[in-house]
N, C-alpha and C positions, 0 to 999 in steps of 0.2 A: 662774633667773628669766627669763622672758621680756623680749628688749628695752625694751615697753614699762614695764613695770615693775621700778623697783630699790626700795631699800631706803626712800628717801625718798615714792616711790610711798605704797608698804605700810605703812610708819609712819603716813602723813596717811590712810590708809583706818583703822585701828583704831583711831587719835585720832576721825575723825568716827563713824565705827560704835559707838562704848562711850564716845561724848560726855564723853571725856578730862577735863580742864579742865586737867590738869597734867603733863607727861611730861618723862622725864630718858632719854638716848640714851648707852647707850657703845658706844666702838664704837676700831677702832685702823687704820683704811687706808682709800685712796682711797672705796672702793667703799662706806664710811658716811659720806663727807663730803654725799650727799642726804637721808641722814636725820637729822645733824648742824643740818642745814640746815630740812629741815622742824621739829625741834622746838622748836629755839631762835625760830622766824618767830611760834612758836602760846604763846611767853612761855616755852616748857621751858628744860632746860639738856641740856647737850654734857658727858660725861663720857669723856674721851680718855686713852687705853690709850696711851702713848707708849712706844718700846722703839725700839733702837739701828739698825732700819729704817725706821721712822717718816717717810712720806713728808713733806715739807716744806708742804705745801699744810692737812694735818693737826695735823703743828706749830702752826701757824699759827692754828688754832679757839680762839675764845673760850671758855672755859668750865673745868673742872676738867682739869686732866690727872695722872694716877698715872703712878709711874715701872716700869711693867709691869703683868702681869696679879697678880701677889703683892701689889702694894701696891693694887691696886682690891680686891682679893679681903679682904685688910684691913680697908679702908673700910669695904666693903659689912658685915663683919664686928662693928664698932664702931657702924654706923646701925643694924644690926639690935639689937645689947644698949641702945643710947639710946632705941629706940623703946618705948613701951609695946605689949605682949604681947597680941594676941587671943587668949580662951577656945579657939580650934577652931586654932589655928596651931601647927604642926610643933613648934614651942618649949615652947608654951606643954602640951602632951600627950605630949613626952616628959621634961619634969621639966626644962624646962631646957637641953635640948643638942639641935640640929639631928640628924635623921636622914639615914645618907648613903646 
């Protein structure tokens, strides 16, 4: 990316570009503590990838954190079967099971 724009940049341009109302950020190093930052400012949440490099500034974020990318992958896993199913969603038009 260019200088002027990181990830916190970018985050707050498609929050205002597709007039957001709600955003959830994950992310696991320095380099998404801008967009960590922008979502949480716009009422979202900070979902943090923590693992045994984990800078400490990261650490440190308010919000969810998983003890790697297995247990987000989990999560993510468990909100999608809690959700109710769109007609046109990968799920709900293969019977049931994500396509990989």
């Amino acid at each position: 990316m260019p200088l002027e724009q990181d990830k916190g940049t970018a985050l707050r341009r498609i929050i205002s570009t597709r007039n957001l109302q709600t955003v959830a950020y994950a992310g696991d190093g320095r380099g998404d503590l801008p967009a960590f930052e922008a979502a949480t400012a716009r009422g979202g949440y900070s979902l943090v990838i923590d693992g045994p490099d984990t800078a400490p500034e990261v650490s440190r974020i308010i919000g969810a954190h998983f003890n790697g990318p297995e247990d987000f992958q989990s999560w993510l896993r468990q909100l999608d079967n809690a959700l109710p199913q769109h007609p046109t969603s990968a799920k709900a038009s293969s019977g049931g099971q994500r396509r990989s």
